[in-house]
N, CA, C and O atoms as a GROMACS GRO file, in nm:
protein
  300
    1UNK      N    1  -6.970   4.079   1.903
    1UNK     CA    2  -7.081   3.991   1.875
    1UNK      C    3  -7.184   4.070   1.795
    1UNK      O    4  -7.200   4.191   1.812
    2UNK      N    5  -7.248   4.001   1.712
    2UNK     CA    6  -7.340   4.064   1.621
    2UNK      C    7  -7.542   4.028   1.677
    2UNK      O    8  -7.596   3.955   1.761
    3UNK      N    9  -7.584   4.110   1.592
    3UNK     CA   10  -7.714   4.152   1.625
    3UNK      C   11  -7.800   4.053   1.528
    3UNK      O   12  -7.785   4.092   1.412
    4UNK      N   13  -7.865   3.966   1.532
    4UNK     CA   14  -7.955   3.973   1.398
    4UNK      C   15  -8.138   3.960   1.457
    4UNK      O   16  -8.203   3.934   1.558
    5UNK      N   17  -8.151   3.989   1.346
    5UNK     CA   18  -8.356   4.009   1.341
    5UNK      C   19  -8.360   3.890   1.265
    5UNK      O   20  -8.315   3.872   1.152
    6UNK      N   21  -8.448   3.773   1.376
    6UNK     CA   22  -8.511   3.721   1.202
    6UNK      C   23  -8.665   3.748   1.245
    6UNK      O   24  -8.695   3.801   1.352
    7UNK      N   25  -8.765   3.700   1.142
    7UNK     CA   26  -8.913   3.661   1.125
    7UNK      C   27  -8.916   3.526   1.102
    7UNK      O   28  -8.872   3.444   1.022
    8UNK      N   29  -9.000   3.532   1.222
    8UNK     CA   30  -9.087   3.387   1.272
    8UNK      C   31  -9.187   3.390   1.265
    8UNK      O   32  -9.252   3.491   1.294
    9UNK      N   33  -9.258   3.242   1.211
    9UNK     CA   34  -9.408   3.271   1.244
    9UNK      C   35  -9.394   3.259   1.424
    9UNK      O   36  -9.306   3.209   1.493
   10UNK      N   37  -9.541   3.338   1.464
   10UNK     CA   38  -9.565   3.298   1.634
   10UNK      C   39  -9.498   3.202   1.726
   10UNK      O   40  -9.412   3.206   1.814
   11UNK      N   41  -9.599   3.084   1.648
   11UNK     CA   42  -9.643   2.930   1.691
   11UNK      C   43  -9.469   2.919   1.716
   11UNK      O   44  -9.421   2.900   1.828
   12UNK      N   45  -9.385   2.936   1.585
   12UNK     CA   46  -9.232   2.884   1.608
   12UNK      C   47  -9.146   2.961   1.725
   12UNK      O   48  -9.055   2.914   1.793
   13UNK      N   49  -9.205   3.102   1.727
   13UNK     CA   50  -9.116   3.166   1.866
   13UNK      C   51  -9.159   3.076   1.970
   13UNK      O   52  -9.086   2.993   2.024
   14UNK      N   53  -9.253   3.091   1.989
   14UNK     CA   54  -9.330   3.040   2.121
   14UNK      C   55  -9.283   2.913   2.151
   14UNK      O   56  -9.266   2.884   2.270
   15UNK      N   57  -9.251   2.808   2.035
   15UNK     CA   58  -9.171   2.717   2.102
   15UNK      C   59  -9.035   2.713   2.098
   15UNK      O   60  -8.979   2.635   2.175
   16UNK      N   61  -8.972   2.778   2.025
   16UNK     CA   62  -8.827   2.798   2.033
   16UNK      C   63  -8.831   2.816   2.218
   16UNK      O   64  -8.785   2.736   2.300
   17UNK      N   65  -8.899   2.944   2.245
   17UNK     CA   66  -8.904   3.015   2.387
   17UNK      C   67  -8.950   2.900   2.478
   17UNK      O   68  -8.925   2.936   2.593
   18UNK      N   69  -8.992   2.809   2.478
   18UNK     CA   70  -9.064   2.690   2.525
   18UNK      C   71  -8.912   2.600   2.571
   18UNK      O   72  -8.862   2.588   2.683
   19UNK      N   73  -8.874   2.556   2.461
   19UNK     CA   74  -8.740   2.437   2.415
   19UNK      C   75  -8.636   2.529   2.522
   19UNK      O   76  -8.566   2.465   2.600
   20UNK      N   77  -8.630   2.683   2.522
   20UNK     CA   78  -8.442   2.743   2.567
   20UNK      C   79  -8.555   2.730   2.728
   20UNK      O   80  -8.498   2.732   2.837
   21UNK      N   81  -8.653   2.721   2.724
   21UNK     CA   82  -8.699   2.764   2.893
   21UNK      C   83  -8.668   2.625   2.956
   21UNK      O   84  -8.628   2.617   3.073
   22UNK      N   85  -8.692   2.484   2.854
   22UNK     CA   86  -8.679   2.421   2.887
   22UNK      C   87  -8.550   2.322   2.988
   22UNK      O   88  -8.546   2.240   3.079
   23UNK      N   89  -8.440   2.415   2.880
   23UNK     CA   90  -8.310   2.376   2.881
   23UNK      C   91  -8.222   2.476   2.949
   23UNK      O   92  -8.100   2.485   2.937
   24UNK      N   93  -8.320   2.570   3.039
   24UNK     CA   94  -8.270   2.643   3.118
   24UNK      C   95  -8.185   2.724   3.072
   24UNK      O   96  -8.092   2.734   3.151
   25UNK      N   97  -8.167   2.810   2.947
   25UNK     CA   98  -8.134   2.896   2.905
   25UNK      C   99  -8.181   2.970   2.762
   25UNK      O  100  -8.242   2.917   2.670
   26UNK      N  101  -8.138   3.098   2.768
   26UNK     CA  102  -8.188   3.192   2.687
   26UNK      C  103  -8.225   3.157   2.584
   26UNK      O  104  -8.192   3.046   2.544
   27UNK      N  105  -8.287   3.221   2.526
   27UNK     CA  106  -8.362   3.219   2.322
   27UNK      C  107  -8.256   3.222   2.266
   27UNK      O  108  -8.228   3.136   2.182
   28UNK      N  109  -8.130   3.369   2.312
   28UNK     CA  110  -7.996   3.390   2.250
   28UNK      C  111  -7.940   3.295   2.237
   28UNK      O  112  -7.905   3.266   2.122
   29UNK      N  113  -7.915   3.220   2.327
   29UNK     CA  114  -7.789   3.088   2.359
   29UNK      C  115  -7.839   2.959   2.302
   29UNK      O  116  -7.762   2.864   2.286
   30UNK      N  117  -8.002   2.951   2.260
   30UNK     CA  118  -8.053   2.837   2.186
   30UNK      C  119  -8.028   2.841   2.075
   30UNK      O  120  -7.998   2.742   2.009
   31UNK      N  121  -8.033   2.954   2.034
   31UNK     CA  122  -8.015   2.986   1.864
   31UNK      C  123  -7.897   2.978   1.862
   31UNK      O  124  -7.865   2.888   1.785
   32UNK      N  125  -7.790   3.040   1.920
   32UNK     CA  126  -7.634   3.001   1.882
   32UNK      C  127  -7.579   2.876   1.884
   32UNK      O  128  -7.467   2.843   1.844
   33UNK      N  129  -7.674   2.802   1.936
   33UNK     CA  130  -7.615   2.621   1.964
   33UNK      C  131  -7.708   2.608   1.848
   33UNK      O  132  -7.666   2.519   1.774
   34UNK      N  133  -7.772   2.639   1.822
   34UNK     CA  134  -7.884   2.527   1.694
   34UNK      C  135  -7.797   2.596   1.583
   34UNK      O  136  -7.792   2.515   1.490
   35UNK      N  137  -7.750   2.673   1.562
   35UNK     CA  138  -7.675   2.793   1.476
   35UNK      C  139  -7.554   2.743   1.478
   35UNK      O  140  -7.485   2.781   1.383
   36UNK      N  141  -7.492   2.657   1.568
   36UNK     CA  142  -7.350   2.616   1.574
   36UNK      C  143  -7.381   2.468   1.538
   36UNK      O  144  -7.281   2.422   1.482
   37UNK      N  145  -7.479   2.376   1.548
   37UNK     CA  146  -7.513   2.216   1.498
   37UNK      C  147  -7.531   2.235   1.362
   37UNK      O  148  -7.462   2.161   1.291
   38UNK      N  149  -7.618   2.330   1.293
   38UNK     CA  150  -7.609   2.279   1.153
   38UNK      C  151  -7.480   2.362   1.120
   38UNK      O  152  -7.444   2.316   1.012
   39UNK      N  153  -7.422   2.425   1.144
   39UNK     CA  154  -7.287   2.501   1.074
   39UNK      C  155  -7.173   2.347   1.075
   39UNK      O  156  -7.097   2.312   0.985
   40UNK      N  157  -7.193   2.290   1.187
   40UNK     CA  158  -7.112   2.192   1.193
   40UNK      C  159  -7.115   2.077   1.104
   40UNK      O  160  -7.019   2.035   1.040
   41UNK      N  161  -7.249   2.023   1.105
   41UNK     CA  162  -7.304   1.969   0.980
   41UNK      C  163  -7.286   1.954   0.849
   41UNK      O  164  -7.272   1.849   0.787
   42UNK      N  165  -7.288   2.099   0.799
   42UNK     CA  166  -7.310   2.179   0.689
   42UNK      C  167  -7.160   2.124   0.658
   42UNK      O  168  -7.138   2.033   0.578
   43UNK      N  169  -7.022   2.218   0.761
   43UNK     CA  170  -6.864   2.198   0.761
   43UNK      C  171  -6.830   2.011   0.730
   43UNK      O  172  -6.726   1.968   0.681
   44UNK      N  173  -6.926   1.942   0.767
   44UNK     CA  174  -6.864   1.804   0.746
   44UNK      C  175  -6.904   1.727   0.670
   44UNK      O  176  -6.848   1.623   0.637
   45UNK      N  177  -7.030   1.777   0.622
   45UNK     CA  178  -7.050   1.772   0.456
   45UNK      C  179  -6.957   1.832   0.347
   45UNK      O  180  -6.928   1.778   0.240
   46UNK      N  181  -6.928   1.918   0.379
   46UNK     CA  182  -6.855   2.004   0.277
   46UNK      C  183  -6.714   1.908   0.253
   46UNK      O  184  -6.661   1.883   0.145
   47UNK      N  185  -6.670   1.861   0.392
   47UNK     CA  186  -6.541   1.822   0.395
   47UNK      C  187  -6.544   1.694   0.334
   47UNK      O  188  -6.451   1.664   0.260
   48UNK      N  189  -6.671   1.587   0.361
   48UNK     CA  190  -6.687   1.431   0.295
   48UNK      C  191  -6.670   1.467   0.135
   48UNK      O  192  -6.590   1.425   0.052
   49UNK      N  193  -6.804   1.585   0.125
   49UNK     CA  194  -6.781   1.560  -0.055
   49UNK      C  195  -6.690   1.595  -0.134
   49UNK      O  196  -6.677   1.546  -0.246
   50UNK      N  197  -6.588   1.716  -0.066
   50UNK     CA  198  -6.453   1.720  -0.112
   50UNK      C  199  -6.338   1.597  -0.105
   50UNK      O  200  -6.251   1.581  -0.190
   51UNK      N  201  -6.357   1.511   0.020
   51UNK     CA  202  -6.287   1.369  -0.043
   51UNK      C  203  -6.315   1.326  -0.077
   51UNK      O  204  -6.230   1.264  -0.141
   52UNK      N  205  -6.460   1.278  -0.104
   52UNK     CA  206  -6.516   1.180  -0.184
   52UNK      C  207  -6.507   1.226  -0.348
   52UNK      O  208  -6.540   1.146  -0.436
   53UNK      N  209  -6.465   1.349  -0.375
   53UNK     CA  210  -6.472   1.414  -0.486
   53UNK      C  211  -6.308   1.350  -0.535
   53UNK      O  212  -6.294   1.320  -0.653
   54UNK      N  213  -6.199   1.334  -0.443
   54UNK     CA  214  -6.086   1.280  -0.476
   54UNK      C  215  -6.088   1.128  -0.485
   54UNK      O  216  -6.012   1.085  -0.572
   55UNK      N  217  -6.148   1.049  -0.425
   55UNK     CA  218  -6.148   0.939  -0.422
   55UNK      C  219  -6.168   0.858  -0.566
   55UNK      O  220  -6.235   0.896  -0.662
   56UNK      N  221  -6.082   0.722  -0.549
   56UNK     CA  222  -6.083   0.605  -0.643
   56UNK      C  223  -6.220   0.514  -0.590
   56UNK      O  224  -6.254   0.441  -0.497
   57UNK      N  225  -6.258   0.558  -0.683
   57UNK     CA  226  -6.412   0.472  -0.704
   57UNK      C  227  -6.388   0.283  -0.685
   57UNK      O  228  -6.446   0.201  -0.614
   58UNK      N  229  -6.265   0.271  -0.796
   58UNK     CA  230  -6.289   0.105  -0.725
   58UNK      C  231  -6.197   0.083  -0.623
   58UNK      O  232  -6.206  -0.028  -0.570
   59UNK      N  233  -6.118   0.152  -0.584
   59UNK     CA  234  -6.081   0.093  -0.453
   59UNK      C  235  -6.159   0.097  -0.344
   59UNK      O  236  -6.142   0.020  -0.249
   60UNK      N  237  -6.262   0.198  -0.348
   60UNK     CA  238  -6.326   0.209  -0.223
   60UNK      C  239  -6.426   0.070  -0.247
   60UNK      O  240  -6.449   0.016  -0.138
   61UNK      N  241  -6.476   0.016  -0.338
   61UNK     CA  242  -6.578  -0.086  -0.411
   61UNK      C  243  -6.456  -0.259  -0.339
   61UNK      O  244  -6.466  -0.368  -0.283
   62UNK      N  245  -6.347  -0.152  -0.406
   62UNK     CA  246  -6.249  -0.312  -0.316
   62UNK      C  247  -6.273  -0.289  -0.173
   62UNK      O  248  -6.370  -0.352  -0.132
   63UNK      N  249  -6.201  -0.202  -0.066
   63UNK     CA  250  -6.213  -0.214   0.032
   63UNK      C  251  -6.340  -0.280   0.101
   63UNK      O  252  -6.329  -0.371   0.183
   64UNK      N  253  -6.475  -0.218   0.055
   64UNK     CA  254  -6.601  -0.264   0.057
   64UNK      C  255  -6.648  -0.468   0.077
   64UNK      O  256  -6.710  -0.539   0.157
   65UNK      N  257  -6.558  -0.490  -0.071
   65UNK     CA  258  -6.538  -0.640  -0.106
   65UNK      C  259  -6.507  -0.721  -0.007
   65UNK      O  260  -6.557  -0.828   0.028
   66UNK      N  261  -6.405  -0.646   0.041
   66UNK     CA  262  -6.303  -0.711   0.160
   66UNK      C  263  -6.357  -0.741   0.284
   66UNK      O  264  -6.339  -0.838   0.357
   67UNK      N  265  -6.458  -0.600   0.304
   67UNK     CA  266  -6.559  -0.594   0.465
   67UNK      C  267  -6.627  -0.716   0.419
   67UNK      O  268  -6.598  -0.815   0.486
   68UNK      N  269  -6.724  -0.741   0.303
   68UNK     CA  270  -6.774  -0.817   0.316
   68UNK      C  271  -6.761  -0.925   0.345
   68UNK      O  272  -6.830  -0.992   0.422
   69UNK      N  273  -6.657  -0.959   0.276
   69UNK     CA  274  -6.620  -1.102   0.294
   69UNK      C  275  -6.530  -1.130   0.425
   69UNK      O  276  -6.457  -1.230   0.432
   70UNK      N  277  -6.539  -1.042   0.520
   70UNK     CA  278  -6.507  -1.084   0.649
   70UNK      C  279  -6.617  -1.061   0.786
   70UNK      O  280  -6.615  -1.045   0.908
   71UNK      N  281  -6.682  -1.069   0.706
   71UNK     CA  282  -6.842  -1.033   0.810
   71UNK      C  283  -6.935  -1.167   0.750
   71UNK      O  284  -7.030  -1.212   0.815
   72UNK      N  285  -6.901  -1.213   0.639
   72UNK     CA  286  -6.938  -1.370   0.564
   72UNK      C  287  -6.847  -1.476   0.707
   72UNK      O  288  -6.911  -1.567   0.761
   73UNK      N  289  -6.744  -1.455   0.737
   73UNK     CA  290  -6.692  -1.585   0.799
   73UNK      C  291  -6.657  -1.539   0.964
   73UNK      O  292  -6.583  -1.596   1.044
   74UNK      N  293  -6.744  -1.408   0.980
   74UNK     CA  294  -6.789  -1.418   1.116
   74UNK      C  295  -6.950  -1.492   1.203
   74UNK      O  296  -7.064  -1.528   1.176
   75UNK      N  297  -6.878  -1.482   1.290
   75UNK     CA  298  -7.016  -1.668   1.349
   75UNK      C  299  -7.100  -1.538   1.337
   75UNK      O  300  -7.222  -1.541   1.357
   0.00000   0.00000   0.00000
């Protein structure tokens, strides 16, 4: 496992330290979960715009067509 330093202003430690006291665990273990949500994020962005980068523009515009017009002849 690795080490890192960052710089914070105060105000932001103090509530980081606030939020992990809250949630009944460490500063360490807050930052590795907030550190593991946007990584996850980040990973499933990456992955949409690489299919969307393959994708047929009007079929997805058809499929689209299709929702609509079956949400038109729901009560």
């Amino acid at each position: 496992m690795s080490t890192l330093t960052i710089r914070l202003p105060n105000d932001t430690h103090d509530r980081l330290k606030q939020l992990a006291a809250m949630r009944d665990m460490s500063l360490s273990k807050l930052m590795e979960e907030l550190s593991i949500q946007t990584l996850s994020g980040f990973d499933a962005e990456t992955r949409f715009r690489a299919l969307a980068a393959q994708a047929d523009p009007q079929r997805a515009l058809a499929i689209l067509d299709r929702l609509d017009g079956q949400s038109e002849t729901r009560p």
